[in-house]
Every structure is written in structure tokens, then in C-alpha cells.
CHARMM internal coordinates of N, CA and C (Angstrom, degrees):
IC EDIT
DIST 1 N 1 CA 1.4472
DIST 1 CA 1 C 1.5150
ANGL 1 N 1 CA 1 C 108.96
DIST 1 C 2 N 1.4105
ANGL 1 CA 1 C 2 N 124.53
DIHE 1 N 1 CA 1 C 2 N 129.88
DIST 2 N 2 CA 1.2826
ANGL 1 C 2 N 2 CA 113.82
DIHE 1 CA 1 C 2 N 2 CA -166.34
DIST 2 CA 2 C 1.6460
ANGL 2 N 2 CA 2 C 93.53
DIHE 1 C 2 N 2 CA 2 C -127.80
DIST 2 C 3 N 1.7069
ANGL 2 CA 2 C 3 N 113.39
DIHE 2 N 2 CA 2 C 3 N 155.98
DIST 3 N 3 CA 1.2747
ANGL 2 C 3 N 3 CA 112.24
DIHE 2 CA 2 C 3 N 3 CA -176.67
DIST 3 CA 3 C 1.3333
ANGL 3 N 3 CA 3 C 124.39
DIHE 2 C 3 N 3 CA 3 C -103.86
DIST 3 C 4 N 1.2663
ANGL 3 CA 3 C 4 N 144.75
DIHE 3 N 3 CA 3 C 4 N -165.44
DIST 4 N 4 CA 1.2075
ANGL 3 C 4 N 4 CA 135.98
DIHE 3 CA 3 C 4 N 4 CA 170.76
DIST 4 CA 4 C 1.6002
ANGL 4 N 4 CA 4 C 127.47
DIHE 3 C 4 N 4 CA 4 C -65.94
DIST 4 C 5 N 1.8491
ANGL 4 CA 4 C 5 N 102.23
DIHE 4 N 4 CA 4 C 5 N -19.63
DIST 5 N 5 CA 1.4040
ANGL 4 C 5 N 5 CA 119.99
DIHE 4 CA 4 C 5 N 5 CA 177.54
DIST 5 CA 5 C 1.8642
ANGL 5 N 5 CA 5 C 88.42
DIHE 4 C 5 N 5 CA 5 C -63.97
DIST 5 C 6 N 1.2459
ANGL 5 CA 5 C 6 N 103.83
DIHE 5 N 5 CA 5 C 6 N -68.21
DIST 6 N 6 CA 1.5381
ANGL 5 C 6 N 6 CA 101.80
DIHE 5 CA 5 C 6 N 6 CA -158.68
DIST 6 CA 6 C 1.3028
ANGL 6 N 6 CA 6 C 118.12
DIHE 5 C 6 N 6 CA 6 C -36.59
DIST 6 C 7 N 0.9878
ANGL 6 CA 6 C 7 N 132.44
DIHE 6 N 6 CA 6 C 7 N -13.15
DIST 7 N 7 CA 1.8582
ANGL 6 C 7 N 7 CA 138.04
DIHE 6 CA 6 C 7 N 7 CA -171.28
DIST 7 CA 7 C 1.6252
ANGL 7 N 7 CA 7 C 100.79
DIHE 6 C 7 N 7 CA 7 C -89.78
DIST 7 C 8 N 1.6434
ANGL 7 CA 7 C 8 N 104.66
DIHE 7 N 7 CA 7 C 8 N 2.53
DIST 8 N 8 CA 1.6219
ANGL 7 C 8 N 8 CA 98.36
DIHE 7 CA 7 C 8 N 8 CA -170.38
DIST 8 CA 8 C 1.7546
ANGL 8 N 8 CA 8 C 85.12
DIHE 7 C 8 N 8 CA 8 C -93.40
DIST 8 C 9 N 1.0050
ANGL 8 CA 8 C 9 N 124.99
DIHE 8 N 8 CA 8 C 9 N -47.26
DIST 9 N 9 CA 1.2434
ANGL 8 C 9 N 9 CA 134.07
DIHE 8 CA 8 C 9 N 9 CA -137.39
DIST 9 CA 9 C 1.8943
ANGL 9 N 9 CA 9 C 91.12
DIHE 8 C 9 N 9 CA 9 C -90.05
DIST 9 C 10 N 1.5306
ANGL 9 CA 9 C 10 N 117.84
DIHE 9 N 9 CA 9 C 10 N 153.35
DIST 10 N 10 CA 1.2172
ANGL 9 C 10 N 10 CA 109.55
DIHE 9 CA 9 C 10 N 10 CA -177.12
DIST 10 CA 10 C 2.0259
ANGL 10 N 10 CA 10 C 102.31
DIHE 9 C 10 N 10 CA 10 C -126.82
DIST 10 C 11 N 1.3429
ANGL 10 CA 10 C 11 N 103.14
DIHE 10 N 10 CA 10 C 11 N 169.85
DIST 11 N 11 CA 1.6303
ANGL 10 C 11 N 11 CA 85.71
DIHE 10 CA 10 C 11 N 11 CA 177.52
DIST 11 CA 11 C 1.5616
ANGL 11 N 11 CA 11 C 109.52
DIHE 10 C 11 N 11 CA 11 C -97.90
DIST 11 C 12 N 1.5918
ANGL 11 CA 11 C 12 N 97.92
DIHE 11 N 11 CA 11 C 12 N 145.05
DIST 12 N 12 CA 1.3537
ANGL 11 C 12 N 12 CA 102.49
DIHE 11 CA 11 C 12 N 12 CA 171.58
DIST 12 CA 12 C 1.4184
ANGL 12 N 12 CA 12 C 139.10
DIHE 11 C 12 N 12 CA 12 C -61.03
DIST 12 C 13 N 0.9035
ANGL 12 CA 12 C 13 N 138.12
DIHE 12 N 12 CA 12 C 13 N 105.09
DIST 13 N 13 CA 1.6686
ANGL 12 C 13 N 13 CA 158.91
DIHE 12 CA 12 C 13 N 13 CA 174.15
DIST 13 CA 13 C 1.4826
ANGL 13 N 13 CA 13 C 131.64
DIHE 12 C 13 N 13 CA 13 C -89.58
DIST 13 C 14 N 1.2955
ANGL 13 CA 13 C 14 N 106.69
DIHE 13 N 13 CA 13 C 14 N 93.32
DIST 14 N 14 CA 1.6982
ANGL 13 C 14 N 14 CA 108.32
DIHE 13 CA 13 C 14 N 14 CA -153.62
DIST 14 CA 14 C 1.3338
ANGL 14 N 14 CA 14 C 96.25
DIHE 13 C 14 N 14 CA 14 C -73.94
DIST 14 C 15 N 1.6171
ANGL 14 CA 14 C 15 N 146.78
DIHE 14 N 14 CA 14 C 15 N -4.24
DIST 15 N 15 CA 1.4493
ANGL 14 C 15 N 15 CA 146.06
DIHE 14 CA 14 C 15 N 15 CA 168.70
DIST 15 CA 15 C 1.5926
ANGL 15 N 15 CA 15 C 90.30
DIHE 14 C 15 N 15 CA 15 C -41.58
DIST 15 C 16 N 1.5030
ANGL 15 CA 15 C 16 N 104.97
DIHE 15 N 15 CA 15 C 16 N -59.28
DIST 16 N 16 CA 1.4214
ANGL 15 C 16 N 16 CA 87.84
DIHE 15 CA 15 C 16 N 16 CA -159.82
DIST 16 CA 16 C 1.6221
ANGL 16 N 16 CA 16 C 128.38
DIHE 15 C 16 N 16 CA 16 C -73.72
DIST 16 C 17 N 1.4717
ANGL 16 CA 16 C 17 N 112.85
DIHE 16 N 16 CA 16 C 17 N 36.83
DIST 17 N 17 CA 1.4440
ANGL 16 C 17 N 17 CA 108.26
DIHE 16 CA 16 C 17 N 17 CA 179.33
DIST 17 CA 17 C 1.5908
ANGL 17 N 17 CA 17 C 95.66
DIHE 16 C 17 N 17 CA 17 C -138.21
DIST 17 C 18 N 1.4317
ANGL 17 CA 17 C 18 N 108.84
DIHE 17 N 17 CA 17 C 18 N 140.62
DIST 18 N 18 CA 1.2035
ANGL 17 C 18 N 18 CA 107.58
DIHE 17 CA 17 C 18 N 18 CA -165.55
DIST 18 CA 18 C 1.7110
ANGL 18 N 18 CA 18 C 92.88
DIHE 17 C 18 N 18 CA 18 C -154.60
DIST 18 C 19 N 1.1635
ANGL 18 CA 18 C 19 N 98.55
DIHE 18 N 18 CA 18 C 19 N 179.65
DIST 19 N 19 CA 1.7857
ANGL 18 C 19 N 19 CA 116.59
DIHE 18 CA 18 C 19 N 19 CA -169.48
DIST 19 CA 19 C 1.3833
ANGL 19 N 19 CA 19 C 118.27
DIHE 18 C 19 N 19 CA 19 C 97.50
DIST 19 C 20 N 1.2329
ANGL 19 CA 19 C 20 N 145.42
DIHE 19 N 19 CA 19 C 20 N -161.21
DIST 20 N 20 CA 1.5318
ANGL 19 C 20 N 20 CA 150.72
DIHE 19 CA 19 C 20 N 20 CA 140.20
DIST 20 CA 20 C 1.9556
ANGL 20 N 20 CA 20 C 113.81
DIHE 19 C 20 N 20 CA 20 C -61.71
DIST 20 C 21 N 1.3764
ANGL 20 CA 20 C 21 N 75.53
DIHE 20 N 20 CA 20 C 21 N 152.79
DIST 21 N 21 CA 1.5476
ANGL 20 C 21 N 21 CA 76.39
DIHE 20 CA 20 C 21 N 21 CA 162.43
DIST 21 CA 21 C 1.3309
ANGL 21 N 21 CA 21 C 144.89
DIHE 20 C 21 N 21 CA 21 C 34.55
DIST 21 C 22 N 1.9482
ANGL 21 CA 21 C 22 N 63.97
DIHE 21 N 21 CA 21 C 22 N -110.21
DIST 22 N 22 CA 1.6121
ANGL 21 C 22 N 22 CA 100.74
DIHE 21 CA 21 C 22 N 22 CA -177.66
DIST 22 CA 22 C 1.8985
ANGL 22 N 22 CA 22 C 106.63
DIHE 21 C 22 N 22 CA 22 C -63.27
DIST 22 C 23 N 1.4808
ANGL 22 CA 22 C 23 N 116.34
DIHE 22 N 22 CA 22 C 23 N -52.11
DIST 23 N 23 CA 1.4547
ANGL 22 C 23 N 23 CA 129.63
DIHE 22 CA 22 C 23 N 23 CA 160.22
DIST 23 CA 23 C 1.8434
ANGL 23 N 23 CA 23 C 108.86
DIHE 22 C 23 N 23 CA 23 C -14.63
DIST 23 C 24 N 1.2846
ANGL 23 CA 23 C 24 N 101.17
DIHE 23 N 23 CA 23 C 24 N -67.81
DIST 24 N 24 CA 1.5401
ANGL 23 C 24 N 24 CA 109.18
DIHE 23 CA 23 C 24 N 24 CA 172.18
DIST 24 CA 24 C 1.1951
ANGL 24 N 24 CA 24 C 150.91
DIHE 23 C 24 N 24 CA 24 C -67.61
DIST 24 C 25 N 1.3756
ANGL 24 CA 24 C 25 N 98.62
DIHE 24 N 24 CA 24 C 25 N -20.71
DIST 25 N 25 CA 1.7309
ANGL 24 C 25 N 25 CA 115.24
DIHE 24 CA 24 C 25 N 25 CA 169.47
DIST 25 CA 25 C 1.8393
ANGL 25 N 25 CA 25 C 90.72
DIHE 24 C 25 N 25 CA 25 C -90.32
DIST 25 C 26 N 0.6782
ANGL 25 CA 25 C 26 N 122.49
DIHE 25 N 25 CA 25 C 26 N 23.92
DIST 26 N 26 CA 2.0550
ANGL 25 C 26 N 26 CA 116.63
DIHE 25 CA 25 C 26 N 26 CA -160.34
DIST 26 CA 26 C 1.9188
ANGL 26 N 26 CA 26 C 87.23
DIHE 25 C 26 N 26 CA 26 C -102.32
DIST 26 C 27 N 1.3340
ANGL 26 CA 26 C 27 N 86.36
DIHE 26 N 26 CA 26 C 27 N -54.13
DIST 27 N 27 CA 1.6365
ANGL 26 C 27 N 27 CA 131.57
DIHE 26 CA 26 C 27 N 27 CA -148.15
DIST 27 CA 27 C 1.7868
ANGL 27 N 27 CA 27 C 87.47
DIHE 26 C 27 N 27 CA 27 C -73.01
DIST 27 C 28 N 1.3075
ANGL 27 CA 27 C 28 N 125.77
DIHE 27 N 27 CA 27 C 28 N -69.37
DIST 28 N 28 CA 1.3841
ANGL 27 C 28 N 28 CA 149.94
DIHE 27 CA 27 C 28 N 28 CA 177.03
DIST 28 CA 28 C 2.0799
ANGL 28 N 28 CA 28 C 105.93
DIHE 27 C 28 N 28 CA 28 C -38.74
DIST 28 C 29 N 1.2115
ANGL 28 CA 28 C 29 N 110.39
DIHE 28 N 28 CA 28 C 29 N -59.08
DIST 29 N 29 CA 1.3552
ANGL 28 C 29 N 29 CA 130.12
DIHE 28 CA 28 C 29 N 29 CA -139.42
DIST 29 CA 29 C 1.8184
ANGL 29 N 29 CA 29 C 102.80
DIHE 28 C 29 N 29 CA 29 C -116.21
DIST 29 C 30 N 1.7976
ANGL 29 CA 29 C 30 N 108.32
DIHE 29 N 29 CA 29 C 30 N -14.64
DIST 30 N 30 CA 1.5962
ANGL 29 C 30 N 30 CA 89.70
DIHE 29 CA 29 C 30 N 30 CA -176.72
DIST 30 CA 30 C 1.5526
ANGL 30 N 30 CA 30 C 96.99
DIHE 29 C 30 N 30 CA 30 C -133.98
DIST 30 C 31 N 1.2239
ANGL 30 CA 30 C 31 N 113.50
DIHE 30 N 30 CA 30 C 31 N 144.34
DIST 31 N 31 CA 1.3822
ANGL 30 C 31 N 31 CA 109.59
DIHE 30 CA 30 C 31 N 31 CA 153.48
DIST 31 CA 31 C 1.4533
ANGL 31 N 31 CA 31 C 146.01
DIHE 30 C 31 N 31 CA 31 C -36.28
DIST 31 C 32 N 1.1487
ANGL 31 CA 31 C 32 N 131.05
DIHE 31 N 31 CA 31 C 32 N 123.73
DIST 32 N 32 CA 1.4548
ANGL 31 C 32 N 32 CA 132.80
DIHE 31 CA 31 C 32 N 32 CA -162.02
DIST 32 CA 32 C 1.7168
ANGL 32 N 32 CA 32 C 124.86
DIHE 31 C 32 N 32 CA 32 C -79.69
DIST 32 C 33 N 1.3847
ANGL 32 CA 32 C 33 N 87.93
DIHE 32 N 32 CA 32 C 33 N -19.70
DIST 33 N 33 CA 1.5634
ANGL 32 C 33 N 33 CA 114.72
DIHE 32 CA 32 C 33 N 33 CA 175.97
DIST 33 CA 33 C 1.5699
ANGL 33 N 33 CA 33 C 116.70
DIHE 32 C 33 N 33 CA 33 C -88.31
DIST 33 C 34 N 1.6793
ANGL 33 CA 33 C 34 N 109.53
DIHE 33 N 33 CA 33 C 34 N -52.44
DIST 34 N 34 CA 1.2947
ANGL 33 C 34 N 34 CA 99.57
DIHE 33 CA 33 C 34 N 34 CA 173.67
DIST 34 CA 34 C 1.4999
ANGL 34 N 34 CA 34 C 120.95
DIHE 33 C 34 N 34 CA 34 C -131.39
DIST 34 C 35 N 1.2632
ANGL 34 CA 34 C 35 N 105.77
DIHE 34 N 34 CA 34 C 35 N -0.27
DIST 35 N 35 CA 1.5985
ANGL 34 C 35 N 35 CA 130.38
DIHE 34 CA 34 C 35 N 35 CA 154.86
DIST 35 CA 35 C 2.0828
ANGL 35 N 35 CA 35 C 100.67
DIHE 34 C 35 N 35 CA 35 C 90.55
DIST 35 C 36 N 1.2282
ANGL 35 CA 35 C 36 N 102.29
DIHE 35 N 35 CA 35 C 36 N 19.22
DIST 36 N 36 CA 1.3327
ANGL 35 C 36 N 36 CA 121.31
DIHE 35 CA 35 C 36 N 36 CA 157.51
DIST 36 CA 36 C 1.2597
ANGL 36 N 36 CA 36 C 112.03
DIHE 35 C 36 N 36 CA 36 C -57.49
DIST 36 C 37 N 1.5445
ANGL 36 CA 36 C 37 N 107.88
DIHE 36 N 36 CA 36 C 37 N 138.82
DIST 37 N 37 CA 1.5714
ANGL 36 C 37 N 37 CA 124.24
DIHE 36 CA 36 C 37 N 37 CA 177.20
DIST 37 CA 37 C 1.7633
ANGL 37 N 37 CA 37 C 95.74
DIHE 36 C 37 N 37 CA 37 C -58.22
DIST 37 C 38 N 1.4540
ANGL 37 CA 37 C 38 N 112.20
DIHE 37 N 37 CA 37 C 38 N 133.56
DIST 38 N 38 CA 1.8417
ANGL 37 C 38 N 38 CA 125.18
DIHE 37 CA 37 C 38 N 38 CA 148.78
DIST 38 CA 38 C 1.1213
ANGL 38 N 38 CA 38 C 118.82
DIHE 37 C 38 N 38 CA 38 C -85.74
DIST 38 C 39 N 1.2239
ANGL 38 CA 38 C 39 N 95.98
DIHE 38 N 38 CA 38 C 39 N 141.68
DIST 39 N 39 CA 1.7985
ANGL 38 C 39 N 39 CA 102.45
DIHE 38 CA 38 C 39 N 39 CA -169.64
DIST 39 CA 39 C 2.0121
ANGL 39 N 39 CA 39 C 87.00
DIHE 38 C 39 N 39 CA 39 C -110.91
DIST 39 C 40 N 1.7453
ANGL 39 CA 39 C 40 N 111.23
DIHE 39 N 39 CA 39 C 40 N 140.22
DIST 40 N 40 CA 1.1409
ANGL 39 C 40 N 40 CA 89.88
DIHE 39 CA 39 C 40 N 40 CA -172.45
DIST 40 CA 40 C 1.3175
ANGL 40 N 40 CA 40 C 110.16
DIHE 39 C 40 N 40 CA 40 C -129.56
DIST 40 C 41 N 1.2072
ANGL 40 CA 40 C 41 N 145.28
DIHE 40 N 40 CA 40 C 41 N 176.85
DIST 41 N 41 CA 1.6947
ANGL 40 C 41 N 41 CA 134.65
DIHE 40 CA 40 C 41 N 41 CA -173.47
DIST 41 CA 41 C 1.2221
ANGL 41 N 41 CA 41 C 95.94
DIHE 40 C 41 N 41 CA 41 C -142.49
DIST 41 C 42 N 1.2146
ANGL 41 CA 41 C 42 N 122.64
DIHE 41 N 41 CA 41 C 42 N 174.00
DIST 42 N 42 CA 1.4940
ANGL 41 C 42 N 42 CA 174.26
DIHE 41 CA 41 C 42 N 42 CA -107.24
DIST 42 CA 42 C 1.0697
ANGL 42 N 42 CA 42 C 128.45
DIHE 41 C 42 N 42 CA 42 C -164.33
DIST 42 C 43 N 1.3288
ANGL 42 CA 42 C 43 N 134.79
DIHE 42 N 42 CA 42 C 43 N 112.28
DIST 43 N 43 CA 1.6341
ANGL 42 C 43 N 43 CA 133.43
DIHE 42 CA 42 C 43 N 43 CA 154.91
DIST 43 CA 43 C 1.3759
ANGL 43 N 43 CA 43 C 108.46
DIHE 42 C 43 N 43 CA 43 C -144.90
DIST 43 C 44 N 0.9491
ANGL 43 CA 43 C 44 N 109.07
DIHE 43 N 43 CA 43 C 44 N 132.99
DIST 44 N 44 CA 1.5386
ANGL 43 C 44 N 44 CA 125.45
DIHE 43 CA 43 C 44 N 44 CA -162.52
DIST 44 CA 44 C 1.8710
ANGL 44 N 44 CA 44 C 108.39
DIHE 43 C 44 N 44 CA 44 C -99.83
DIST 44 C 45 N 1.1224
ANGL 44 CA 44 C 45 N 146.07
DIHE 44 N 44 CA 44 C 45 N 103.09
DIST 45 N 45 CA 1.3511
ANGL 44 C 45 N 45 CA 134.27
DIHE 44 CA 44 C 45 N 45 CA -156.98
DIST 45 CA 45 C 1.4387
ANGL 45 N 45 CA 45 C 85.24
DIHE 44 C 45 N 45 CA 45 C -128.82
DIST 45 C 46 N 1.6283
ANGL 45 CA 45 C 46 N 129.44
DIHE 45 N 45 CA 45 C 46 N 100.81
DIST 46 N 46 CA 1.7116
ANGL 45 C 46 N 46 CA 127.50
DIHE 45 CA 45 C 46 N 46 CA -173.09
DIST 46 CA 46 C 1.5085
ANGL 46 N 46 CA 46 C 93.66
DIHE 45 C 46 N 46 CA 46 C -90.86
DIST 46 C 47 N 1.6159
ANGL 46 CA 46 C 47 N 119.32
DIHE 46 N 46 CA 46 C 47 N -31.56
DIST 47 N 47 CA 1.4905
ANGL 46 C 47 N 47 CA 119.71
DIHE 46 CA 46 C 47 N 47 CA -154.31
DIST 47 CA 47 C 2.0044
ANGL 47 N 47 CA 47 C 92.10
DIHE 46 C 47 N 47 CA 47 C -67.39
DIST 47 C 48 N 1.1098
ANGL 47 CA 47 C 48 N 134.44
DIHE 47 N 47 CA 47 C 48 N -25.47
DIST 48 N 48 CA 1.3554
ANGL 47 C 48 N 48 CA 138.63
DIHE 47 CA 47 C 48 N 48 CA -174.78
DIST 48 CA 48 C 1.4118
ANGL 48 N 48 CA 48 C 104.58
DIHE 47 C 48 N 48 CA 48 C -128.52
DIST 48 C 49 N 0.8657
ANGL 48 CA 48 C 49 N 124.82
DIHE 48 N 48 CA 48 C 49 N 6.91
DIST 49 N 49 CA 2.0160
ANGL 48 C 49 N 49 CA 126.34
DIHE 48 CA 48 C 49 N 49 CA 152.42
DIST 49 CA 49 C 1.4510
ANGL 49 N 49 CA 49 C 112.42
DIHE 48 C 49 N 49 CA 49 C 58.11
DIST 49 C 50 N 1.4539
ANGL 49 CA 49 C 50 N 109.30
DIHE 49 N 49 CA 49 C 50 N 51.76
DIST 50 N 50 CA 1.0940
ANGL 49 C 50 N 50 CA 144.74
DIHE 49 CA 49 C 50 N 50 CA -166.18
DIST 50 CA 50 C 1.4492
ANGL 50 N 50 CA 50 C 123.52
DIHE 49 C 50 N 50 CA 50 C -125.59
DIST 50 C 51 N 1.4677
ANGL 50 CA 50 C 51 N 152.71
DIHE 50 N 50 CA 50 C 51 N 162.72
DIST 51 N 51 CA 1.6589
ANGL 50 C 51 N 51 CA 149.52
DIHE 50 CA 50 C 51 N 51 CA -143.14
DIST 51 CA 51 C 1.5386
ANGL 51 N 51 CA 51 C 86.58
DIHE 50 C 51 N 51 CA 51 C -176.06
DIST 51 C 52 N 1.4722
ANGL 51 CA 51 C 52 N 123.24
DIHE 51 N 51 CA 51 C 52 N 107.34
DIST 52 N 52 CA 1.7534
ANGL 51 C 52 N 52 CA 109.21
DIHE 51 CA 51 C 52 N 52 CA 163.45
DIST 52 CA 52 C 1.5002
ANGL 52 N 52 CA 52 C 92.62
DIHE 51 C 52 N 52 CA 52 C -108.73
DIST 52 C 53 N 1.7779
ANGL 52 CA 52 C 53 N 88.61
DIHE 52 N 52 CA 52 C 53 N 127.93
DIST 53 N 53 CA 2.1681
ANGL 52 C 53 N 53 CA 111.14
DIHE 52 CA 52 C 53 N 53 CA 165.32
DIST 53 CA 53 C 1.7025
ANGL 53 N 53 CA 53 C 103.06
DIHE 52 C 53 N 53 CA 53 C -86.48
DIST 53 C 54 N 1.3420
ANGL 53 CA 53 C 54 N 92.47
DIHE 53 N 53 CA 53 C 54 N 131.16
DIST 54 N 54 CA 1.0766
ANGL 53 C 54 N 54 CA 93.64
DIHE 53 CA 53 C 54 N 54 CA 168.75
DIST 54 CA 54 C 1.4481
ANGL 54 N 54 CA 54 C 117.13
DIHE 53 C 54 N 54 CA 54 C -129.62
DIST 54 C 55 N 1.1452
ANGL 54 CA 54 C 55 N 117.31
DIHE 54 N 54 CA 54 C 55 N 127.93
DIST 55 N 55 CA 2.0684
ANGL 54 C 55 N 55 CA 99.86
DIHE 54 CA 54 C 55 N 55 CA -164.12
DIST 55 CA 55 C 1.8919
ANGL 55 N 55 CA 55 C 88.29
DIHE 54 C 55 N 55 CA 55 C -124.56
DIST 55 C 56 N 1.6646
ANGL 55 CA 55 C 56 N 86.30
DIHE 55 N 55 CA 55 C 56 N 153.03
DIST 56 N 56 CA 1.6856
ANGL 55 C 56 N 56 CA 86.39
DIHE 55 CA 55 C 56 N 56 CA 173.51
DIST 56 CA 56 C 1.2801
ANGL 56 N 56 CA 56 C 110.90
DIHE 55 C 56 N 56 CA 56 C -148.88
DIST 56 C 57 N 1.4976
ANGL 56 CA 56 C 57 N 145.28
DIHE 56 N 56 CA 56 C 57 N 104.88
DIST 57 N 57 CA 1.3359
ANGL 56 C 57 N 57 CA 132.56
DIHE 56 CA 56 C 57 N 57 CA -153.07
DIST 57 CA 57 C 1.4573
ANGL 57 N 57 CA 57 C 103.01
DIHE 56 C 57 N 57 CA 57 C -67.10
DIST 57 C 58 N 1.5199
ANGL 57 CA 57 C 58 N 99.06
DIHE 57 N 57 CA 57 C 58 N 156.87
DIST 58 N 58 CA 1.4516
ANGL 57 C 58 N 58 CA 123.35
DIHE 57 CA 57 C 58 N 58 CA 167.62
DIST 58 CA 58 C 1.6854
ANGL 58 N 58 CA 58 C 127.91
DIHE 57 C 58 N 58 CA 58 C -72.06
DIST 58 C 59 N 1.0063
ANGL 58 CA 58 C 59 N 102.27
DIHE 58 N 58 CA 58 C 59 N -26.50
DIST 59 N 59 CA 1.0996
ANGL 58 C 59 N 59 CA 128.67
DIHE 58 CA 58 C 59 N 59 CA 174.25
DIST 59 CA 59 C 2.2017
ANGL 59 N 59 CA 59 C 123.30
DIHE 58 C 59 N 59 CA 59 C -65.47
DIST 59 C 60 N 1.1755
ANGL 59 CA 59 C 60 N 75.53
DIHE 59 N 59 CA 59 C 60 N -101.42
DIST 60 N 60 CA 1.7974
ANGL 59 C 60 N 60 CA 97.54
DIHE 59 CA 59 C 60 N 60 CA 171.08
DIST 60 CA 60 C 1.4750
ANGL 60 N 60 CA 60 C 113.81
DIHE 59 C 60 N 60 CA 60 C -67.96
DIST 60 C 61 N 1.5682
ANGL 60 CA 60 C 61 N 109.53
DIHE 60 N 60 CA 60 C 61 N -39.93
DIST 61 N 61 CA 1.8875
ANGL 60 C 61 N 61 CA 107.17
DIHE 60 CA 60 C 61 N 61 CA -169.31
DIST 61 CA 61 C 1.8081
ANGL 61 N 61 CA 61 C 102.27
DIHE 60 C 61 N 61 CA 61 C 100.09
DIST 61 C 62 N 1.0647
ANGL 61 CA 61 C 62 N 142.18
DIHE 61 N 61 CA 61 C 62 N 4.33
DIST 62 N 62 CA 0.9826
ANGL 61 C 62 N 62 CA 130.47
DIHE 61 CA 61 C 62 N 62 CA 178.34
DIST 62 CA 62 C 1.6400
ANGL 62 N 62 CA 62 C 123.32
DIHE 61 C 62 N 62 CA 62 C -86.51
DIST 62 C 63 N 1.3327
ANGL 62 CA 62 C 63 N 104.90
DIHE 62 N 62 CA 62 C 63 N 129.77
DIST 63 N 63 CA 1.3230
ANGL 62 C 63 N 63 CA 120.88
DIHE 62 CA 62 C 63 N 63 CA -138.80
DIST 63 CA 63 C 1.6799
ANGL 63 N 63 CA 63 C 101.04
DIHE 62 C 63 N 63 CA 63 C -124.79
DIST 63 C 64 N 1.3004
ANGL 63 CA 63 C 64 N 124.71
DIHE 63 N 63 CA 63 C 64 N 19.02
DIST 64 N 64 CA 1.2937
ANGL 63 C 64 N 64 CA 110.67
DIHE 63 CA 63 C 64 N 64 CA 179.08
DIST 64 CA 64 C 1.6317
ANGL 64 N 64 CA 64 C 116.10
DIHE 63 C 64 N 64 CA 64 C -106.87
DIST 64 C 65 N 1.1400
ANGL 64 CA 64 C 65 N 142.25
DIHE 64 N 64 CA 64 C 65 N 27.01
DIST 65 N 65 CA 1.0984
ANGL 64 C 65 N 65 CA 159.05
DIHE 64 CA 64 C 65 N 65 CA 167.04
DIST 65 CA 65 C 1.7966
ANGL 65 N 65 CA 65 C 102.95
DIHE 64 C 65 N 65 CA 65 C -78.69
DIST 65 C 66 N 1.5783
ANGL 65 CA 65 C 66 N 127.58
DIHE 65 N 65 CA 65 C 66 N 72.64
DIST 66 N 66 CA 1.2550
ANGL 65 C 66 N 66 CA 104.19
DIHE 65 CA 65 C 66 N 66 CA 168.47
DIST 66 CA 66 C 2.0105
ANGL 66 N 66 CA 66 C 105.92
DIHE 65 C 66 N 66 CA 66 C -123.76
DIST 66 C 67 N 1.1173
ANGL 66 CA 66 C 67 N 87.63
DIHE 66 N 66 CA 66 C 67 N 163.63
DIST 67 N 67 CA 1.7706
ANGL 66 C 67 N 67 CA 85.50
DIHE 66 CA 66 C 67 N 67 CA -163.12
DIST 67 CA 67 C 1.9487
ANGL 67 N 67 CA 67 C 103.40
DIHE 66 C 67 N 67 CA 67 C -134.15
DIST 67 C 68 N 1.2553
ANGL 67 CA 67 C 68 N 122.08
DIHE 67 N 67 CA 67 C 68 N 151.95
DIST 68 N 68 CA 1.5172
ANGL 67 C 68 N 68 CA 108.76
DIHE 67 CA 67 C 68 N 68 CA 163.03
DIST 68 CA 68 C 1.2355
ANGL 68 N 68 CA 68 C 109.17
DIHE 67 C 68 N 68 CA 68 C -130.59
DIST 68 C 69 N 1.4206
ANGL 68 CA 68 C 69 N 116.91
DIHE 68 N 68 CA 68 C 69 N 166.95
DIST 69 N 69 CA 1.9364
ANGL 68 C 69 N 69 CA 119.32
DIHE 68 CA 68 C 69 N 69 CA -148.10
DIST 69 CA 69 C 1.7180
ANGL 69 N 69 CA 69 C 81.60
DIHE 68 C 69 N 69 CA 69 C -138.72
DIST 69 C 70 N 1.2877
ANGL 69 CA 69 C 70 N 102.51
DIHE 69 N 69 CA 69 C 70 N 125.37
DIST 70 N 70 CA 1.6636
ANGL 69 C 70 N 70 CA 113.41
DIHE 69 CA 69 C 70 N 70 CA 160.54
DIST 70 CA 70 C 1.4691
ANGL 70 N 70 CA 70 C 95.41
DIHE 69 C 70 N 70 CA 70 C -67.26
DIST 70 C 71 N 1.5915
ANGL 70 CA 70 C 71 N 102.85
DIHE 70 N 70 CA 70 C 71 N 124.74
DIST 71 N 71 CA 1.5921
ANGL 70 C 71 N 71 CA 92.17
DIHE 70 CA 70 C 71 N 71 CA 135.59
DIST 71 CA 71 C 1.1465
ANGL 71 N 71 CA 71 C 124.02
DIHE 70 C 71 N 71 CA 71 C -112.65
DIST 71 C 72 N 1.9468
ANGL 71 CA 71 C 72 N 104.53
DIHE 71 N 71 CA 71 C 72 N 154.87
DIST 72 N 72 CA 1.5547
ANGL 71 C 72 N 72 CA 124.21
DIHE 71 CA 71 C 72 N 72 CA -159.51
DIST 72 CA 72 C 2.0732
ANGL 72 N 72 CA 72 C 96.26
DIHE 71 C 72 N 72 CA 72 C -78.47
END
COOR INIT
IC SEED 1 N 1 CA 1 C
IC BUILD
């Protein structure tokens, strides 16, 4: 059963990260807006086997980066 939050959050798809490395941890770890460190959280949902990311920079406050992780 999924809620109205869940339609915020999208699933993660590693297609969309590309470059080396370094390119990917850039991409992963900084803000896109002002390239401020994200601080990121956790919610664990086992009953639907699911992981919601939630990242929010340190910087600016921008908070729309949210992602969900199958778990195996």
C-alpha cells in the first residue's frame, strides 16, 4: 500500500550517472544548485521492501533530491 508521500520520491536508476569516479561521487554527494555538501537520511519501509533517500543541502536548503532503493 503506498501513500501520497511515495509519489514524491522516484526510483533509483544508476543509467542516470555517468562519468568516472570522481564525476559520480560529484554528482551523488553535492548539490546541483550550489554545489554544497547534502546531508542525507534514511527511512527504512521493510513492510514494502523499499529504502527512501532523502538528501537536503547544507548550504541553500534545497530539498528536492528524493530517491527509493529496492531492497533485495
Amino acid at each position: 500500500m503506498s501513500t501520497a508521500n511515495d509519489y514524491d520520491f522516484e526510483i533509483e536508476e544508476y543509467e542516470s550517472y555517468f562519468g568516472d569516479k570522481k564525476q559520480v561521487i560529484n554528482i551523488m554527494e553535492n548539490c546541483t544548485i550550489c554545489g554544497g555538501k547534502l546531508l542525507n537520511n534514511y527511512l527504512s519501509d521493510y513492510k514494502n521492501l523499499y529504502i527512501k533517500e532523502s538528501k537536503r543541502c547544507s548550504d541553500c536548503g534545497t530539498n528536492d533530491n528524493k530517491k527509493m532503493h529496492k531492497i533485495n
